[in-house]
Structures are given as structure tokens and as C-alpha cells.
MDTraj code that builds the backbone (N, CA, C; nanometers):
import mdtraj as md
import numpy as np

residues = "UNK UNK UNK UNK UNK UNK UNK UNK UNK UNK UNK UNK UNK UNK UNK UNK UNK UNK UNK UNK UNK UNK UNK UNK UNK UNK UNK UNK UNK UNK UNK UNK UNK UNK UNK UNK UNK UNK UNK UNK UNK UNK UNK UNK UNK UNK UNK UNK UNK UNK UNK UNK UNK UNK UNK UNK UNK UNK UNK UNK UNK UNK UNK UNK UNK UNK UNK UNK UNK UNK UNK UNK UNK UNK UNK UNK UNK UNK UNK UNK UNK UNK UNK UNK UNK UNK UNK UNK UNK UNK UNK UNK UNK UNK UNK UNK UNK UNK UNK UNK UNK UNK UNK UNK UNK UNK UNK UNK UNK UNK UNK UNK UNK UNK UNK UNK UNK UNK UNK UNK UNK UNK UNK UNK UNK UNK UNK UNK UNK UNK UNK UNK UNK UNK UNK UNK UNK UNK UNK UNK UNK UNK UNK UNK UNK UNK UNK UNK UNK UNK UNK UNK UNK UNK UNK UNK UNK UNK UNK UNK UNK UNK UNK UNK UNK UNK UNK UNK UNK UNK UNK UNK UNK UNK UNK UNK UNK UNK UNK UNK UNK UNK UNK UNK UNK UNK UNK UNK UNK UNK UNK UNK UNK UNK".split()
xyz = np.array([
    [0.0837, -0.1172, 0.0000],
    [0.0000, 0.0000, 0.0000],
    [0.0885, 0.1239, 0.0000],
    [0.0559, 0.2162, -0.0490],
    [0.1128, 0.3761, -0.0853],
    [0.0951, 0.4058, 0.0495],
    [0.2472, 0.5044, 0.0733],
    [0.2949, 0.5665, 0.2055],
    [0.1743, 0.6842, 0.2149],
    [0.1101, 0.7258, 0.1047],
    [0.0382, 0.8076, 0.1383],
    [-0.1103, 0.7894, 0.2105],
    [-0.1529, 0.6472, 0.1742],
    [-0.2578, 0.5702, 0.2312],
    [-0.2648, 0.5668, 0.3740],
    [-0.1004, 0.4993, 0.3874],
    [-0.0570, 0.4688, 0.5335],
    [-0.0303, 0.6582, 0.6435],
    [-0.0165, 0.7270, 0.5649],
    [-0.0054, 0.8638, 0.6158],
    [-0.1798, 0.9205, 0.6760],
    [-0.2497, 0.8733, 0.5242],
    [-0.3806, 0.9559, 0.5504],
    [-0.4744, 0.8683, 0.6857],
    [-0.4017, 0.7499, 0.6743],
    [-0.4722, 0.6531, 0.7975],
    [-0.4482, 0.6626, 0.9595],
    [-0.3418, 0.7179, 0.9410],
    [-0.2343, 0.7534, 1.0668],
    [-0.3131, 0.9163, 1.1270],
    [-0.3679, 0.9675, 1.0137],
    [-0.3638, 1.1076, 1.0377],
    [-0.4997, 1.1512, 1.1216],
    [-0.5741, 1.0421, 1.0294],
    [-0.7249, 1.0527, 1.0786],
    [-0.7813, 0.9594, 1.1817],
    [-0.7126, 0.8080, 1.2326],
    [-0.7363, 0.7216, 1.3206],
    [-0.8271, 0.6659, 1.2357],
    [-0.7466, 0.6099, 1.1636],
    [-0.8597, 0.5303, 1.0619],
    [-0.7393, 0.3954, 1.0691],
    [-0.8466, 0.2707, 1.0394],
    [-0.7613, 0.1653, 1.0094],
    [-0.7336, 0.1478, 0.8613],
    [-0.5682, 0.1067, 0.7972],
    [-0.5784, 0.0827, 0.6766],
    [-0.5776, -0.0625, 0.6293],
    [-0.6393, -0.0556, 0.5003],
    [-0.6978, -0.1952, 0.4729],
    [-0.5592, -0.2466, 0.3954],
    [-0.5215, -0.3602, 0.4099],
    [-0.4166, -0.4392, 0.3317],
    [-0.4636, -0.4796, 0.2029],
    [-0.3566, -0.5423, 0.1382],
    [-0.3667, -0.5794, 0.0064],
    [-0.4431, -0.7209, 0.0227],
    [-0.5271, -0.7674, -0.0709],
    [-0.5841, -0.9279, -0.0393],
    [-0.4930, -1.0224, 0.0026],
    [-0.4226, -1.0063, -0.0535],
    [-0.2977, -1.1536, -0.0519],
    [-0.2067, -1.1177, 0.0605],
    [-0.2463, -0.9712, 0.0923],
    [-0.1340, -0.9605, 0.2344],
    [-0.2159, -0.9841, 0.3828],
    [-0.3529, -0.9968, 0.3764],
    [-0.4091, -1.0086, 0.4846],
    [-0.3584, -1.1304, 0.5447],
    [-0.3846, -1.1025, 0.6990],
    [-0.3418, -1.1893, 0.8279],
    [-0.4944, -1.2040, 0.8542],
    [-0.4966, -1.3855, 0.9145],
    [-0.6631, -1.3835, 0.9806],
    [-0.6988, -1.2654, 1.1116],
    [-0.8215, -1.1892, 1.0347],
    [-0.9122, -1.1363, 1.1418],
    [-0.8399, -0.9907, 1.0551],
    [-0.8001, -0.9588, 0.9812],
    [-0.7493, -0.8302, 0.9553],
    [-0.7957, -0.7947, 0.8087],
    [-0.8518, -0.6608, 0.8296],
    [-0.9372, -0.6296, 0.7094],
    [-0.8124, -0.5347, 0.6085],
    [-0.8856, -0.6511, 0.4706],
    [-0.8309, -0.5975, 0.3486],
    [-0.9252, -0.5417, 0.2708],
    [-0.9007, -0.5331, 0.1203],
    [-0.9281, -0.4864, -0.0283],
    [-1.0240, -0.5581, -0.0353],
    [-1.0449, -0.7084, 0.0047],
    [-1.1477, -0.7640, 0.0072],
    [-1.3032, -0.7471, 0.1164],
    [-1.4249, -0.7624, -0.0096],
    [-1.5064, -0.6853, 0.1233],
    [-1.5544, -0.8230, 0.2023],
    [-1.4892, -0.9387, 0.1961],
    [-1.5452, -1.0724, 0.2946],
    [-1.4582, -1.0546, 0.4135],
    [-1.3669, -0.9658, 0.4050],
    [-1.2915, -0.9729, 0.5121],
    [-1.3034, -0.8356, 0.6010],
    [-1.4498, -0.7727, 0.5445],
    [-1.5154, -0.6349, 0.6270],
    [-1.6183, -0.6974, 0.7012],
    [-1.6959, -0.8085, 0.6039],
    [-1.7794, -0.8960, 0.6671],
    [-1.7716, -0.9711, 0.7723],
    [-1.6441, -1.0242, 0.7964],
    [-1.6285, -1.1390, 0.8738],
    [-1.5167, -1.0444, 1.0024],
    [-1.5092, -0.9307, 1.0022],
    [-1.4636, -0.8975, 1.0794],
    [-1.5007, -0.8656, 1.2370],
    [-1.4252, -0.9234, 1.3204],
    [-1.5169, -0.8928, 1.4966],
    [-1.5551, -0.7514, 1.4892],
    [-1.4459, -0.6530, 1.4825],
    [-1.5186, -0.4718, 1.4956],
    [-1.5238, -0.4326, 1.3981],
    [-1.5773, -0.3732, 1.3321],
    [-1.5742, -0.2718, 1.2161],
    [-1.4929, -0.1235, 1.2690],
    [-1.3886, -0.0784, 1.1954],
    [-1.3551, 0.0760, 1.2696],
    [-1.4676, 0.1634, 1.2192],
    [-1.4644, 0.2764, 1.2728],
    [-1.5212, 0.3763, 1.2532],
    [-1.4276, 0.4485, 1.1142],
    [-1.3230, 0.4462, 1.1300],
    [-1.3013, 0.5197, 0.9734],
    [-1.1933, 0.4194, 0.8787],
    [-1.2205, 0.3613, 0.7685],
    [-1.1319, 0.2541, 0.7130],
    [-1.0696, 0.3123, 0.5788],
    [-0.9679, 0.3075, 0.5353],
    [-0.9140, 0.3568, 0.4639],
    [-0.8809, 0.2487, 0.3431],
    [-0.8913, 0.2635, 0.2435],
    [-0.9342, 0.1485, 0.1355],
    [-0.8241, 0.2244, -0.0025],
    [-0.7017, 0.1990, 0.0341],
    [-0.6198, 0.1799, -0.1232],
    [-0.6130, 0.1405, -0.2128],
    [-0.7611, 0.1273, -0.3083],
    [-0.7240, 0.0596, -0.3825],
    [-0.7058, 0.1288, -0.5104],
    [-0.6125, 0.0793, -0.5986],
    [-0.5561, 0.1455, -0.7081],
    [-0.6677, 0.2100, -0.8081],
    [-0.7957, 0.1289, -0.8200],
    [-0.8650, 0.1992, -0.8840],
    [-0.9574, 0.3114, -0.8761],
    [-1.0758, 0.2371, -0.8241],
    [-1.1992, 0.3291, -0.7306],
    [-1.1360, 0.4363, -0.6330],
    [-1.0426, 0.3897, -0.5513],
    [-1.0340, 0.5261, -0.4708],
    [-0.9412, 0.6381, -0.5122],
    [-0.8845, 0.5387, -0.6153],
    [-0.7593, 0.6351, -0.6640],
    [-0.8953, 0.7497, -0.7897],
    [-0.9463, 0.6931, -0.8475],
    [-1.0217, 0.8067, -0.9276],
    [-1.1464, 0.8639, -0.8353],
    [-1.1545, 0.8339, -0.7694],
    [-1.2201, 0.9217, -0.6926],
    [-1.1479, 1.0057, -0.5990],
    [-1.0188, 1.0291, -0.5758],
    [-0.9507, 1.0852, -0.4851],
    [-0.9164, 1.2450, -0.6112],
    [-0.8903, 1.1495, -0.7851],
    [-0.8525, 1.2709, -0.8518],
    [-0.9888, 1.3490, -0.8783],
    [-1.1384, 1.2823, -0.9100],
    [-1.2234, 1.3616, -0.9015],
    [-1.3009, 1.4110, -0.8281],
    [-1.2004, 1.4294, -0.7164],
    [-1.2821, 1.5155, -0.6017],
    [-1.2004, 1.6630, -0.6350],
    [-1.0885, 1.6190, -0.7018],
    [-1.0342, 1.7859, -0.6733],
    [-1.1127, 1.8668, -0.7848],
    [-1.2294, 1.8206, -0.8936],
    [-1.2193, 1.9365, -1.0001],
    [-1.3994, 1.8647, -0.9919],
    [-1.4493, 1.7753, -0.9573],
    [-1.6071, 1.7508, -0.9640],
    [-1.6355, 1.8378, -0.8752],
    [-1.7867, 1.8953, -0.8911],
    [-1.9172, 1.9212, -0.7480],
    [-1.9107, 1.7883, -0.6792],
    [-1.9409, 1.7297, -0.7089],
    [-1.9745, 1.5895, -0.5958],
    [-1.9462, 1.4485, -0.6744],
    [-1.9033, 1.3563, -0.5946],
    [-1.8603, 1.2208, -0.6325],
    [-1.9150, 1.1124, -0.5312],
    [-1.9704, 1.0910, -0.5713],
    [-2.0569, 0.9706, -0.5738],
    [-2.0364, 0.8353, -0.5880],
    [-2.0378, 0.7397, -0.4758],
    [-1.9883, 0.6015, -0.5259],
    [-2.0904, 0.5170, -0.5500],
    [-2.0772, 0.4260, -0.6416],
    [-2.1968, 0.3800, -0.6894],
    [-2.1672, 0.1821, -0.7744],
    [-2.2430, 0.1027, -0.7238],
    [-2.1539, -0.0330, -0.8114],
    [-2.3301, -0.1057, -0.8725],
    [-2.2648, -0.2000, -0.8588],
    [-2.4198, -0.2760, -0.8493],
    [-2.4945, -0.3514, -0.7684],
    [-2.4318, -0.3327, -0.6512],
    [-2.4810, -0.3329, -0.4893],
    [-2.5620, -0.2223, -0.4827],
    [-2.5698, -0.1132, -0.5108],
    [-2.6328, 0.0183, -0.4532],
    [-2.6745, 0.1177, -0.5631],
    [-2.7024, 0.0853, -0.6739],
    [-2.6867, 0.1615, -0.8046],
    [-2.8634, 0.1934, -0.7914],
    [-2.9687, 0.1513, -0.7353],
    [-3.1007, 0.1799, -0.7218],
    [-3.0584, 0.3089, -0.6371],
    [-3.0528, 0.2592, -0.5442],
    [-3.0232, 0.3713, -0.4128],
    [-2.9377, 0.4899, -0.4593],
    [-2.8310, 0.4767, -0.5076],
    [-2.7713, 0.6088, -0.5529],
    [-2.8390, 0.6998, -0.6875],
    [-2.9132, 0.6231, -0.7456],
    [-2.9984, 0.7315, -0.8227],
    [-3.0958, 0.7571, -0.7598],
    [-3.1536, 0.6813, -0.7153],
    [-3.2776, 0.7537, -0.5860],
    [-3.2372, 0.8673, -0.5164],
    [-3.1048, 0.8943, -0.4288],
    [-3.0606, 0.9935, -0.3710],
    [-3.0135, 1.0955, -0.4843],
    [-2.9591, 1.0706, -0.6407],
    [-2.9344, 1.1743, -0.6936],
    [-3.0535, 1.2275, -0.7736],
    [-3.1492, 1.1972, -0.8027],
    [-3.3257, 1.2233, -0.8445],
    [-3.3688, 1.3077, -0.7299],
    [-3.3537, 1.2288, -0.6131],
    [-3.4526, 1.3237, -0.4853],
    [-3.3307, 1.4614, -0.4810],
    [-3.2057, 1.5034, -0.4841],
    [-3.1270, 1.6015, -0.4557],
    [-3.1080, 1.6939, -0.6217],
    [-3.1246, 1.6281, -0.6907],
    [-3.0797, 1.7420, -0.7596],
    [-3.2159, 1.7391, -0.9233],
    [-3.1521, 1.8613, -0.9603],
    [-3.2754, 1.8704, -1.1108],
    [-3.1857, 1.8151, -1.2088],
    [-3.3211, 1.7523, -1.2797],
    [-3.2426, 1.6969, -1.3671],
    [-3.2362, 1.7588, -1.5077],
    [-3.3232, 1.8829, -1.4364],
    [-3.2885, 1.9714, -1.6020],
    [-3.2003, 2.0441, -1.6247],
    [-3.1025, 2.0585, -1.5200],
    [-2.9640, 2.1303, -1.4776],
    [-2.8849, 2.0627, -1.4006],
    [-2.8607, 1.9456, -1.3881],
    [-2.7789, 1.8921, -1.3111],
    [-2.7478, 1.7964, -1.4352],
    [-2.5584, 1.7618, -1.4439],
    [-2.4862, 1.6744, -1.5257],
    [-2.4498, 1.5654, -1.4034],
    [-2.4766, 1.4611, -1.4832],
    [-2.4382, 1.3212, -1.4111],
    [-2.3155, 1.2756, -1.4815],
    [-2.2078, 1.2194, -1.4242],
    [-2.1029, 1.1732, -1.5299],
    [-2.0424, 1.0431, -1.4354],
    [-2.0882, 0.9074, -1.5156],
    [-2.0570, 0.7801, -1.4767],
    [-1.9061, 0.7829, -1.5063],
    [-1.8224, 0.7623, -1.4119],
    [-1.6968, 0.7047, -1.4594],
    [-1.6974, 0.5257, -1.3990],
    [-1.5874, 0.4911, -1.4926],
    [-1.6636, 0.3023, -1.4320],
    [-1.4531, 0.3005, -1.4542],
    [-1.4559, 0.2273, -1.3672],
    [-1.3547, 0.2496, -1.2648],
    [-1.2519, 0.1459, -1.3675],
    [-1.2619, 0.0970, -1.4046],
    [-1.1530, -0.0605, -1.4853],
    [-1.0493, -0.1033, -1.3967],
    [-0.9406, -0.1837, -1.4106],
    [-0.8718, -0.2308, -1.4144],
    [-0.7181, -0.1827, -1.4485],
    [-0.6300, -0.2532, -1.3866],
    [-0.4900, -0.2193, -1.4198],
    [-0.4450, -0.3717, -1.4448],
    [-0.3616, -0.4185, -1.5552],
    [-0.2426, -0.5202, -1.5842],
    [-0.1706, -0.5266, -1.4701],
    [-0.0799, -0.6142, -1.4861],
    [0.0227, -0.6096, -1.3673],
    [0.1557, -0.5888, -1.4107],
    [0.1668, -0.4900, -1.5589],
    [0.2707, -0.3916, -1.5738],
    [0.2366, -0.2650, -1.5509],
    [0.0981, -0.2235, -1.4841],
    [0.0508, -0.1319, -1.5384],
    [-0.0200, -0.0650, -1.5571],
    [-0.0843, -0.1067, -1.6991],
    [-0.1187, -0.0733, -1.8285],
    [-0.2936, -0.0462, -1.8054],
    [-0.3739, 0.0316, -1.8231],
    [-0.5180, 0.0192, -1.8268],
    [-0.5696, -0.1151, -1.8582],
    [-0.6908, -0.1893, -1.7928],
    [-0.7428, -0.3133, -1.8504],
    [-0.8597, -0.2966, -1.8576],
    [-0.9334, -0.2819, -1.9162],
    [-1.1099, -0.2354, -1.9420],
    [-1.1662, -0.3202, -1.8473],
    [-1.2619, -0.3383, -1.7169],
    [-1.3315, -0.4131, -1.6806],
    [-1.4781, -0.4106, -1.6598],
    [-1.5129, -0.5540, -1.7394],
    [-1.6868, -0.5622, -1.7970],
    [-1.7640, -0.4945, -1.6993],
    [-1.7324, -0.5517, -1.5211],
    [-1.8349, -0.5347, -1.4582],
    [-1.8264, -0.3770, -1.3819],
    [-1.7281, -0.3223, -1.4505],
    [-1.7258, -0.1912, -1.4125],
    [-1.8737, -0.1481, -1.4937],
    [-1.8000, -0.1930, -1.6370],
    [-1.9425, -0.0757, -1.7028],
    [-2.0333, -0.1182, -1.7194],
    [-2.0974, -0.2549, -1.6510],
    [-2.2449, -0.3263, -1.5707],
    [-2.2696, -0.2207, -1.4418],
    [-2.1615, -0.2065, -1.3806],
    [-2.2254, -0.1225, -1.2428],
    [-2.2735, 0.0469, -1.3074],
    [-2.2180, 0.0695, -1.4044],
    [-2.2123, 0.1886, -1.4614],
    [-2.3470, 0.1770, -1.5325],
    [-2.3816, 0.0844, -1.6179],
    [-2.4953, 0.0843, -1.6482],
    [-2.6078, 0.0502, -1.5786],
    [-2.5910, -0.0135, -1.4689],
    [-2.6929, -0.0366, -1.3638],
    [-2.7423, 0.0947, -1.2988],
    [-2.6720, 0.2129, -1.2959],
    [-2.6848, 0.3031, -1.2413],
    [-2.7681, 0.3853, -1.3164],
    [-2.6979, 0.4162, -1.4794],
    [-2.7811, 0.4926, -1.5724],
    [-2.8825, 0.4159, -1.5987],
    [-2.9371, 0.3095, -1.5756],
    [-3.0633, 0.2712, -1.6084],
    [-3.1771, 0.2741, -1.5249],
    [-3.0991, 0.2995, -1.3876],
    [-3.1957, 0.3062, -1.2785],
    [-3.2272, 0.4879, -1.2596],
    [-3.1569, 0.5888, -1.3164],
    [-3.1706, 0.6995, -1.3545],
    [-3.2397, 0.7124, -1.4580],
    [-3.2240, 0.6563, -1.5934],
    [-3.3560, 0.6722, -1.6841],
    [-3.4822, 0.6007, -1.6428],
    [-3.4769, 0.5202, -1.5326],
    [-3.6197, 0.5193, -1.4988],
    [-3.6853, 0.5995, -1.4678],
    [-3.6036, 0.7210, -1.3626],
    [-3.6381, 0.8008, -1.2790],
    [-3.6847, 0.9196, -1.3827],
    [-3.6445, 0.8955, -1.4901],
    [-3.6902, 1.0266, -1.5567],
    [-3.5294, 1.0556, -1.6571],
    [-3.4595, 1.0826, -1.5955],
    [-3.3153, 1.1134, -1.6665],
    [-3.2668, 1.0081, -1.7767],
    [-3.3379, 1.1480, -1.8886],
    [-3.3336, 1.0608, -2.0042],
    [-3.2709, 1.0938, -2.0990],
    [-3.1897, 1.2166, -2.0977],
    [-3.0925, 1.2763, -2.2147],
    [-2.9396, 1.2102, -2.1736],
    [-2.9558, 1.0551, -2.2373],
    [-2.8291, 0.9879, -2.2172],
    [-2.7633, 1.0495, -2.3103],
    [-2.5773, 1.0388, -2.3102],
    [-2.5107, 1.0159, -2.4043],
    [-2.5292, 0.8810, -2.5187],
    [-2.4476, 0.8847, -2.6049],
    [-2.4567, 0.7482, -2.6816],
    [-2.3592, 0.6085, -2.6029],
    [-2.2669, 0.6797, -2.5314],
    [-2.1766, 0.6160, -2.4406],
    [-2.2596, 0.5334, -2.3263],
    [-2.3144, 0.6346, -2.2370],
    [-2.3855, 0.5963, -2.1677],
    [-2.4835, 0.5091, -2.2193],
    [-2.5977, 0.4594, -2.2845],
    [-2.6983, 0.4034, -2.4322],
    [-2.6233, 0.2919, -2.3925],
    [-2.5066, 0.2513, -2.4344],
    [-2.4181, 0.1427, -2.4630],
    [-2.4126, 0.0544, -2.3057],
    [-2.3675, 0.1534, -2.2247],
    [-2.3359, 0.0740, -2.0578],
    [-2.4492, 0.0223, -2.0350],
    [-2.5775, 0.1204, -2.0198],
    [-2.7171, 0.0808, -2.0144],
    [-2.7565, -0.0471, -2.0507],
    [-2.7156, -0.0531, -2.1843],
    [-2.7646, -0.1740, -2.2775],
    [-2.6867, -0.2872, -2.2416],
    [-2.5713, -0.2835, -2.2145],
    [-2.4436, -0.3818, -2.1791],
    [-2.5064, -0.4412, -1.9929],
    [-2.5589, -0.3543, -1.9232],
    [-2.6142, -0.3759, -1.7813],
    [-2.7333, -0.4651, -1.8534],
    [-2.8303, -0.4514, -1.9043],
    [-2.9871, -0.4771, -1.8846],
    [-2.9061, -0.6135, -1.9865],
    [-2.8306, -0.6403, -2.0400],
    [-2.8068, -0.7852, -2.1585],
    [-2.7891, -0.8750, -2.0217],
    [-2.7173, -0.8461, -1.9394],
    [-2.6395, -0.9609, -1.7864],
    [-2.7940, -0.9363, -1.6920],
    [-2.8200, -0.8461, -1.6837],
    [-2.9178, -0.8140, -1.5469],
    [-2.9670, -0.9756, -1.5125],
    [-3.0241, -1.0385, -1.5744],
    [-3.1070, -1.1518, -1.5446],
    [-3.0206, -1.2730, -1.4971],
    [-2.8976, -1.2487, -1.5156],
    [-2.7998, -1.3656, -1.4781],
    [-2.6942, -1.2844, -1.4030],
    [-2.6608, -1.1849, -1.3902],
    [-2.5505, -1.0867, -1.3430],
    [-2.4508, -1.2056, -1.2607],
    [-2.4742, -1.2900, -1.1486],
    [-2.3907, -1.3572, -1.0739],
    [-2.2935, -1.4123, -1.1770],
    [-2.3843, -1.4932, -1.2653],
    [-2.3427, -1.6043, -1.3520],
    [-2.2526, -1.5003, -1.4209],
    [-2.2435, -1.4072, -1.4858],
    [-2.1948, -1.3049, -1.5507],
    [-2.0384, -1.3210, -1.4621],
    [-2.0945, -1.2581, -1.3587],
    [-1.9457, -1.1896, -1.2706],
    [-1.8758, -1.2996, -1.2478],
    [-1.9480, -1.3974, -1.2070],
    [-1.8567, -1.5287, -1.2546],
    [-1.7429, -1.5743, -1.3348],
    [-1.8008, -1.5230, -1.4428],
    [-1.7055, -1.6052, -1.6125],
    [-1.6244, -1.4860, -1.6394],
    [-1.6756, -1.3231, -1.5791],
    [-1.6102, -1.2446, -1.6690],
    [-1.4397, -1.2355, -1.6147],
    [-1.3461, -1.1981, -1.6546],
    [-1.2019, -1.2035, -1.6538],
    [-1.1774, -1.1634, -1.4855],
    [-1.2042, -1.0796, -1.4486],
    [-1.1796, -1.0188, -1.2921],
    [-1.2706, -1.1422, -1.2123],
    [-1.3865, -1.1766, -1.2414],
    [-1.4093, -1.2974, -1.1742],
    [-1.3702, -1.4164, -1.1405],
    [-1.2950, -1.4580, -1.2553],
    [-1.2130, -1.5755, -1.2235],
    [-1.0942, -1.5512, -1.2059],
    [-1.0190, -1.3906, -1.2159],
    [-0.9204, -1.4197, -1.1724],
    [-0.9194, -1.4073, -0.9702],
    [-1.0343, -1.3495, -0.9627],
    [-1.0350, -1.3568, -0.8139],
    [-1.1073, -1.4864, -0.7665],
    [-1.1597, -1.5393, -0.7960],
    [-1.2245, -1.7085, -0.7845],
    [-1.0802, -1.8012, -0.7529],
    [-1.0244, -1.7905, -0.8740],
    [-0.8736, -1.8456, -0.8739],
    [-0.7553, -1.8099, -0.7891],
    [-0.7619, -1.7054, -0.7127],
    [-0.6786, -1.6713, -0.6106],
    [-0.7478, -1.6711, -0.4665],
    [-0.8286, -1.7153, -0.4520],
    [-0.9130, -1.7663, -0.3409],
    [-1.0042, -1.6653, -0.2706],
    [-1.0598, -1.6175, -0.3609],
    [-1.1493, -1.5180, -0.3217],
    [-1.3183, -1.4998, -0.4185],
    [-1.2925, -1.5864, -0.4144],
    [-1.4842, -1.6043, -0.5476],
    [-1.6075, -1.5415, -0.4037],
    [-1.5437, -1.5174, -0.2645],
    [-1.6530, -1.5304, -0.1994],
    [-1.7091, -1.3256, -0.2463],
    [-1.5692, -1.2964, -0.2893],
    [-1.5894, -1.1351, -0.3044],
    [-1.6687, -1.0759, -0.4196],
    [-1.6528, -1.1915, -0.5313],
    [-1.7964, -1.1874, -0.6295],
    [-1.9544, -1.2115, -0.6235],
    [-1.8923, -1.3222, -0.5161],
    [-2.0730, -1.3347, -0.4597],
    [-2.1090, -1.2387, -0.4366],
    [-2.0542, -1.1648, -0.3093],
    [-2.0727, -0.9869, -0.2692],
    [-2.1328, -0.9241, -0.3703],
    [-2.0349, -0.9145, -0.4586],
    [-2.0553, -0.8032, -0.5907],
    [-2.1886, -0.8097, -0.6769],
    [-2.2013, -0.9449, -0.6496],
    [-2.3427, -0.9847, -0.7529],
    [-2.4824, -0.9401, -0.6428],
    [-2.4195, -0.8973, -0.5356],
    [-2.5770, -0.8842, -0.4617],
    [-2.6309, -0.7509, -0.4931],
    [-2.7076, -0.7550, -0.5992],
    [-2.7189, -0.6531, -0.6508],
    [-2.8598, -0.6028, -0.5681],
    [-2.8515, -0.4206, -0.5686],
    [-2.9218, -0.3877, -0.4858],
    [-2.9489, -0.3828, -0.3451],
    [-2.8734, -0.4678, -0.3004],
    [-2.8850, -0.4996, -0.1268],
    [-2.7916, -0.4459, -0.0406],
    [-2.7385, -0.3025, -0.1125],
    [-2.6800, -0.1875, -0.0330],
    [-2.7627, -0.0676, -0.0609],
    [-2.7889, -0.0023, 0.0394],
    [-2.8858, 0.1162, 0.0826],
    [-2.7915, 0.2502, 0.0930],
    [-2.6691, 0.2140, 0.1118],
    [-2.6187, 0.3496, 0.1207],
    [-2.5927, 0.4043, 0.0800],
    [-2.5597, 0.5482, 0.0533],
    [-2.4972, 0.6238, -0.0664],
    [-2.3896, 0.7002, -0.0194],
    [-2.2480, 0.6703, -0.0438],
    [-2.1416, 0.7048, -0.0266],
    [-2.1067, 0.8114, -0.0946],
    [-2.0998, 0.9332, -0.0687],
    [-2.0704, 1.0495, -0.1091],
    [-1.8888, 1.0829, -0.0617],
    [-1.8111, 1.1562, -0.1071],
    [-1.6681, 1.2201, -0.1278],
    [-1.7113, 1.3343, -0.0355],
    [-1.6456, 1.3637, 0.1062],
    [-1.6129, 1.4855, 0.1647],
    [-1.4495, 1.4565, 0.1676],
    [-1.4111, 1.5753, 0.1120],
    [-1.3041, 1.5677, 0.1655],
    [-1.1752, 1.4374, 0.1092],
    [-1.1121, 1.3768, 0.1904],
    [-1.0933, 1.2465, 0.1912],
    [-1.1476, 1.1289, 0.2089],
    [-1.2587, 1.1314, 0.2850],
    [-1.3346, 1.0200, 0.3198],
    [-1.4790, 1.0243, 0.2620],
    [-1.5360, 0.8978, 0.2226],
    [-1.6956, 0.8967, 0.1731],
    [-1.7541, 0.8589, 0.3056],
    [-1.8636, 0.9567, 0.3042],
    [-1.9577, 0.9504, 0.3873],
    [-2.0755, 0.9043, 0.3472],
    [-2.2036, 0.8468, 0.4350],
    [-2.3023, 0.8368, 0.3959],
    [-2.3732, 0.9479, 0.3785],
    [-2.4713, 0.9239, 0.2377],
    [-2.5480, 1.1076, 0.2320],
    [-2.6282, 1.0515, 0.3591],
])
top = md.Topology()
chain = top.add_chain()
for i, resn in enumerate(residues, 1):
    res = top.add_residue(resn, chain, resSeq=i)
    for name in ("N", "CA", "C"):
        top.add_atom(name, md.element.get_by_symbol(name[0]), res)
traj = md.Trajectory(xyz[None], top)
């Protein structure tokens, strides 16, 4: 984990989360079975992970608001962004988080832009309907899996490569779609619940 992780954790009395493969039993990592299965939960947890928090750390400095959103909670976070803002003046902008190689390199990941489209589709229900053509696409790419999504997160590349390193229990997670209520909003450094 980045000295800066370990700085911002130190600073605030937050616990920081380890890498999957570096966790010790009873000590919470990157993985969320090991938030689950944990005796305490801290009050403030600090979560390095290269993707999601890293682009949400850069679009907090130049967005209004950032918003976390997957396909655990993608009902709920357009519900809270419908009830807060207009949608005849308010811009929504899905970023879907991907993947890194292990030189590296960007790696496109499917179930990023399933959670991405789970979100814009649960927003054009609500009314928000001047998609991009980009957005059109995630939408359409979410509602093709919706009916099988587990089975999906399963086969797709990030699924088995975490299945295969002993962690398939963190896809189950991922596939529970809808059965997070909260909406994690960006203050600052830390997401709060709205």
C-alpha cells in the first residue's frame, strides 16, 4: 500500500486496509469478505485501492460531488441523486472504474461498465433521459447480464481471476445486486453516507 494511504490513515485514526494476498486472519483488506467477517468494524477505514479510490480521490479535486456507486447500490444512488438534484440542470457523469495489468497498463473491466450501467438505467427510470450514446451502450451492456448478473461476474475475466486466487466469496458480494442502501458520497478524503 502507498505511504500516502498509510499517512492519511495515521492522520485521521482510521484503520488501513491491506492488500488481499497480504491479509493476516481477522485483519481487514481490499477484500469486502474480510469487512464482513470482521469482529469490529472501525469507525473510519481507509481502502487503497488502485482503482476506485484512486479516481475518486482525482475527481474530487475538479467535480461538485462524487458519488460512489456499483451494483450493490446503483437503485439507491440514483434515488438519492433524483430526490437532490434537477435533472434539467444537473450533469451526471458515470466514470466506471476498470482495471490495471500487472505492468501497469489500463485493462477495461466488464463489470465496471455493468455497475455503470446499472446506475444509468436506474436513472432513466427516474426520468433522466438525455443519455449520451456512451452511456446508451453501458445501459444496454447492464440490462443484456441483469437476469444472470452472478453467472456473468462469474465467467467475466476479474471474476475468475479472483475465484482463482481464493477469493470467489468477493464476487458473490458483488453480484448482490441492490442490497446496499447506502450512498457514499466524497467529503473531503473520506466517503460519507449522504
Amino acid at each position: 500500500m502507498t505511504t500516502a494511504a498509510a499517512r492519511c490513515a495515521a492522520e485521521h485514526d482510521a484503520v488501513l486496509a491491506v492488500g488481499r494476498r497480504a491479509a493476516r486472519p481477522g485483519q481487514i483488506s481490499l477484500s469486502p469478505a474480510t469487512i464482513r467477517t470482521a469482529d469490529l468494524l472501525p469507525a473510519r477505514l481507509v481502502l487503497p485501492s488502485p482503482n476506485g479510490s484512486t479516481i475518486a480521490h482525482h475527481l474530487g479535486g475538479f467535480a461538485g460531488l462524487v458519488v460512489g456507486a456499483s451494483l450493490r447500490n446503483a437503485t439507491a444512488v440514483a434515488a438519492w441523486i433524483d430526490d437532490h438534484h434537477d435533472r434539467r440542470t444537473t450533469s451526471v457523469a458515470v466514470v466506471s472504474a476498470g482495471e490495471r495489468w500487472s505492468d501497469g497498463s489500463l485493462r477495461p473491466a466488464v463489470e465496471d461498465l455493468w455497475g455503470a450501467g446499472a446506475l444509468l438505467g436506474a436513472l432513466a427510470d427516474r426520468g433522466w433521459q438525455d443519455l449520451s450514446p456512451e452511456a446508451v451502450v453501458a445501459r444496454e451492456a447492464h440490462r443484456a447480464v441483469a437476469p444472470d448478473v452472478a453467472d456473468h461476474l462469474a465467467a467475466c475475466a476479474s471474476g475468475r481471476e479472483l475465484s482463482e486466487a481464493g477469493f470467489g466469496a468477493d464476487v458473490v458480494i458483488a453480484a448482490e445486486v441492490d442490497r446496499g442502501t447506502s450512498v457514499p458520497v466524497l467529503q473531503g478524503l473520506f466517503f460519507a453516507a449522504a
